[in-house]
VORO-686341 format. One record per residue (C-alpha): residue number from 1; residue in three letters; y, z, x. Coordinates in nm, 3 decimals. Layout:
N
<pt mivo="NUM" loba="ALA" north="Y" up="Z" east="X"/>
...
END
This chain:
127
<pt mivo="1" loba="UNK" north="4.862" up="-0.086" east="-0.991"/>
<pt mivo="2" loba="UNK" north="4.626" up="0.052" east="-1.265"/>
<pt mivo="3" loba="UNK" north="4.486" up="-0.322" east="-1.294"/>
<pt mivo="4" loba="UNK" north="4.428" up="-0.330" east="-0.934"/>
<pt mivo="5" loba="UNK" north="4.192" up="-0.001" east="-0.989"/>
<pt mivo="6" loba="UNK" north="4.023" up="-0.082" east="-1.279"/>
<pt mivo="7" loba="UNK" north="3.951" up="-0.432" east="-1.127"/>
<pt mivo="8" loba="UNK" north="3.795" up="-0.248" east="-0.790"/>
<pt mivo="9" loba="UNK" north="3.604" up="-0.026" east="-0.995"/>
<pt mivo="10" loba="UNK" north="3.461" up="-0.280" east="-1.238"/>
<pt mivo="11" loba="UNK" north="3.394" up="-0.507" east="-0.927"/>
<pt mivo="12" loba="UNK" north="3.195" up="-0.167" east="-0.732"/>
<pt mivo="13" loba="UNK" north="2.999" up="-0.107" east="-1.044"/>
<pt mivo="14" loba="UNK" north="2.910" up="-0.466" east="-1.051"/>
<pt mivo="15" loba="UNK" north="2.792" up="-0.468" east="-0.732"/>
<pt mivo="16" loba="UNK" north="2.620" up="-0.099" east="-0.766"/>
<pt mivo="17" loba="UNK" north="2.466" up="-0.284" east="-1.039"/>
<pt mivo="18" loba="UNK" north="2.326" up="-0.572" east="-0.887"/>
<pt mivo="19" loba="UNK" north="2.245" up="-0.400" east="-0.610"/>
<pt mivo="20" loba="UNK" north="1.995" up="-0.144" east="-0.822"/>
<pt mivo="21" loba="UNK" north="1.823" up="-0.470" east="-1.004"/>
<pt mivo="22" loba="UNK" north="1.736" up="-0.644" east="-0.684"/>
<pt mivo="23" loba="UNK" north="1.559" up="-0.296" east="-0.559"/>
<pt mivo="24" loba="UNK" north="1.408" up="-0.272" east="-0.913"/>
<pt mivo="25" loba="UNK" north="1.317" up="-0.628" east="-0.958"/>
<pt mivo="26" loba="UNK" north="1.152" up="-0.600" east="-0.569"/>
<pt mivo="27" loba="UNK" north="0.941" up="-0.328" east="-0.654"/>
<pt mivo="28" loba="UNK" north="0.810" up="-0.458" east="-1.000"/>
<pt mivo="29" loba="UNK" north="0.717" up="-0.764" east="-0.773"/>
<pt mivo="30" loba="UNK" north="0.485" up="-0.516" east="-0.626"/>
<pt mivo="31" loba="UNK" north="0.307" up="-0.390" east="-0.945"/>
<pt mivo="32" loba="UNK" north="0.244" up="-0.839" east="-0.958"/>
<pt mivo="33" loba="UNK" north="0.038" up="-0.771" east="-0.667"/>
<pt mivo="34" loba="UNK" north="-0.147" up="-0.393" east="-0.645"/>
<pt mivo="35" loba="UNK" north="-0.326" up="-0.264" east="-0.882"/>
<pt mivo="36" loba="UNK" north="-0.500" up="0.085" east="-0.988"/>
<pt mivo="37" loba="UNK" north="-0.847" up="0.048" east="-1.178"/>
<pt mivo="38" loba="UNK" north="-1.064" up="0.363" east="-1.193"/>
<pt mivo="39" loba="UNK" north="-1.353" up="0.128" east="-1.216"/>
<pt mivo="40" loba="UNK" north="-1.269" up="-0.039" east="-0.862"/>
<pt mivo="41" loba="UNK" north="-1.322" up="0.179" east="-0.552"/>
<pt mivo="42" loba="UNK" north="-1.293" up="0.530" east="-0.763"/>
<pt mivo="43" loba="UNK" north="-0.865" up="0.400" east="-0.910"/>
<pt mivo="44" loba="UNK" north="-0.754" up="0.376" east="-0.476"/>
<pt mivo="45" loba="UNK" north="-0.468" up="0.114" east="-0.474"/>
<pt mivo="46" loba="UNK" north="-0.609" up="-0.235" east="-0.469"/>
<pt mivo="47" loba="UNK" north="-0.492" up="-0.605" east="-0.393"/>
<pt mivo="48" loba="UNK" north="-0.471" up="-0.733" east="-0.771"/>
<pt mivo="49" loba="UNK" north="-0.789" up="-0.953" east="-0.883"/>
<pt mivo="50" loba="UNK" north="-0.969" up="-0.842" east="-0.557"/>
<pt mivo="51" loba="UNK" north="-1.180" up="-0.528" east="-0.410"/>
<pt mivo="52" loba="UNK" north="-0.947" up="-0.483" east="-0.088"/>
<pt mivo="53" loba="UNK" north="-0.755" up="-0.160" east="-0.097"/>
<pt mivo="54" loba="UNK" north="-0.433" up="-0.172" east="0.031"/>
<pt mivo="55" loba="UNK" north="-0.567" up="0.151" east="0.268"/>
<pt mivo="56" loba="UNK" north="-0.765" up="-0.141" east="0.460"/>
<pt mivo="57" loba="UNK" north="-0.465" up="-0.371" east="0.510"/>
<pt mivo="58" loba="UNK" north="-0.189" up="-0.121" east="0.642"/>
<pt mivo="59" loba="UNK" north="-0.469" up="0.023" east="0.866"/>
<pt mivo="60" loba="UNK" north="-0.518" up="-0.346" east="0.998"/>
<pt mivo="61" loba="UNK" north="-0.193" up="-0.443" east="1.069"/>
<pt mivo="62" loba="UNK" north="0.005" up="-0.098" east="1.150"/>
<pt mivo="63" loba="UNK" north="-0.289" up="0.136" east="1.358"/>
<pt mivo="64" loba="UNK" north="-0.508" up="-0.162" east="1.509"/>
<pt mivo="65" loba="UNK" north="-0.170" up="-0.416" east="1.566"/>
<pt mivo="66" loba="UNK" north="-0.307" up="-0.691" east="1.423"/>
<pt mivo="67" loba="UNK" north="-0.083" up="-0.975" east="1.266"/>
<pt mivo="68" loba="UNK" north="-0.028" up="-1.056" east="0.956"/>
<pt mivo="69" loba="UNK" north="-0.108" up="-1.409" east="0.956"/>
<pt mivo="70" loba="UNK" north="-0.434" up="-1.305" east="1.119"/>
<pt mivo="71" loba="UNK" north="-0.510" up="-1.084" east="0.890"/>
<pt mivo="72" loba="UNK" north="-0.490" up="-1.356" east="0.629"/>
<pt mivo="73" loba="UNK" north="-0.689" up="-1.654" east="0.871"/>
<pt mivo="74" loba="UNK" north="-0.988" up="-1.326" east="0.824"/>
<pt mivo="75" loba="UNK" north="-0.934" up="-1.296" east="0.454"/>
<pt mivo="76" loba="UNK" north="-0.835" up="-1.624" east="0.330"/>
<pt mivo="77" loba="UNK" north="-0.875" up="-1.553" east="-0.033"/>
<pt mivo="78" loba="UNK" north="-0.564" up="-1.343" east="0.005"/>
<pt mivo="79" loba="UNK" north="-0.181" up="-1.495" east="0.020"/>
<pt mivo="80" loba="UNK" north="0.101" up="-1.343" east="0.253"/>
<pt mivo="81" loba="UNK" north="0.272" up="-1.233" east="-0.097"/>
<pt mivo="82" loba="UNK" north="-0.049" up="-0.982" east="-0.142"/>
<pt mivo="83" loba="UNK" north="-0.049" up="-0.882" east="0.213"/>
<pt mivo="84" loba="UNK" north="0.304" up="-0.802" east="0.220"/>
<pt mivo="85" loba="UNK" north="0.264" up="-0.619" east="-0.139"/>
<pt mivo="86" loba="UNK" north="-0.002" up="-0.434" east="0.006"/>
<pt mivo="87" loba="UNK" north="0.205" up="-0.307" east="0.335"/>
<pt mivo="88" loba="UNK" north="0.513" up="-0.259" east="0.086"/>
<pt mivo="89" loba="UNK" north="0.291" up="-0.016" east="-0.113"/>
<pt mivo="90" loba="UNK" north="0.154" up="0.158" east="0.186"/>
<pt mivo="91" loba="UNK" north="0.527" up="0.210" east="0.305"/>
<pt mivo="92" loba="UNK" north="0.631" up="0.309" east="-0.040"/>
<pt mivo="93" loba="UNK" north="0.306" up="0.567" east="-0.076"/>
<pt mivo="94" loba="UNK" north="0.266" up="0.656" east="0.321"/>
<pt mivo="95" loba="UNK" north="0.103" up="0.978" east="0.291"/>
<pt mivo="96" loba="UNK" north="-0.113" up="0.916" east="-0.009"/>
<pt mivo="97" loba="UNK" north="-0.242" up="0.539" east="0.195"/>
<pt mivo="98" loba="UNK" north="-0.287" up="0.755" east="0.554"/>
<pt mivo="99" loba="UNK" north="-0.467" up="1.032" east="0.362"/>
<pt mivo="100" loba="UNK" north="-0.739" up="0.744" east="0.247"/>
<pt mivo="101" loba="UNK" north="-0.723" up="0.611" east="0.593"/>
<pt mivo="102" loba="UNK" north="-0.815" up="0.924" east="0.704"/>
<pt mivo="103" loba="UNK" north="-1.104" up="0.955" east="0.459"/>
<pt mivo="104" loba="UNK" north="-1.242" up="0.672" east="0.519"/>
<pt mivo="105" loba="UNK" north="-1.246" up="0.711" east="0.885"/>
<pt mivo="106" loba="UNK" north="-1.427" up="1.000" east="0.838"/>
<pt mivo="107" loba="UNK" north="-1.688" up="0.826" east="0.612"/>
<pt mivo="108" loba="UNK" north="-1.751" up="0.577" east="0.866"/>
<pt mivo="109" loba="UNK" north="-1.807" up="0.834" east="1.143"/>
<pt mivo="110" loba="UNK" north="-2.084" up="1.025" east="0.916"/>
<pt mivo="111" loba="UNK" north="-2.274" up="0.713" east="0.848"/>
<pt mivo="112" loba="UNK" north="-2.234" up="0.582" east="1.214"/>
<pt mivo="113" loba="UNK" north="-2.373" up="0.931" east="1.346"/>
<pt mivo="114" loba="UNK" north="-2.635" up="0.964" east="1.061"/>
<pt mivo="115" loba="UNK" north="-2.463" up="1.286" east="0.943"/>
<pt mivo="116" loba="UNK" north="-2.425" up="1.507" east="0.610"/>
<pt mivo="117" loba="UNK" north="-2.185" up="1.773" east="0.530"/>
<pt mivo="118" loba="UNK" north="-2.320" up="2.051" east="0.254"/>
<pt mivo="119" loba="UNK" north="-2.167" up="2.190" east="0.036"/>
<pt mivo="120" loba="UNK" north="-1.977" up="2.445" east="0.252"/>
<pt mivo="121" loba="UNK" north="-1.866" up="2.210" east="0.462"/>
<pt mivo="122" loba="UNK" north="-2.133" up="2.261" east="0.763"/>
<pt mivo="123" loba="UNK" north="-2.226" up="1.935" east="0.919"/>
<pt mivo="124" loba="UNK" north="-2.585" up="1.834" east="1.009"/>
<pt mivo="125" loba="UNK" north="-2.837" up="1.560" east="1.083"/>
<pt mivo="126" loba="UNK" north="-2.993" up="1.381" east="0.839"/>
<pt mivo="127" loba="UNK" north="-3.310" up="1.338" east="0.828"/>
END
């Protein structure tokens, strides 16, 4: 009987085990994929070896319902492995991706409107 539970054990540890380096191995496929380079776009979260933030995929395909694959037939230069990366980094950093979402939104609305915000936060015209 003590075999038995020392078998069960060894065999839940086991699978504990390979269970952890799956999740591990999965998100260091990731890290293949995104990168962080204060250089590019001020360090924002970036499709490795390109200048697409992953902020600009996950607000693509999740807020404006496009698909994937037509997401890549737009962007060619980028495989479904990076696209996927990207959208598993937004999932895995939601509020930090939404919060440049956000940001950016707003950036596009100033320019769009010709508009400045001082340094108190009041927004004007430009001139």
């Amino acid at each position: 009987m003590e075999m038995l539970k020392l078998t069960i054990e060894y065999f839940l540890f086991r699978l504990l085990l390979m269970m952890w380096v799956k999740v591990t191995v999965a998100s260091k496929k990731n890290l293949l994929h995104i990168a962080r380079v204060p250089s590019i776009l001020r360090g924002s979260p970036v499709v490795r070896g390109t200048r697409i933030p992953v902020w600009q995929i996950a607000n693509a395909i999740i807020h404006f319902d496009e698909t994937i694959t037509s997401y890549q037939a737009d962007h060619p230069s980028l495989s479904l492995a990076q696209i996927h990366a990207a959208l598993s980094y937004y999932f895995d950093h939601r509020a930090e991706i939404e919060k440049e979402i956000e940001s950016n939104q707003l950036k596009e609305a100033q320019d769009k409107l010709n508009l400045i915000v001082d340094e108190r936060g009041f927004i004007g015209f430009a001139s």
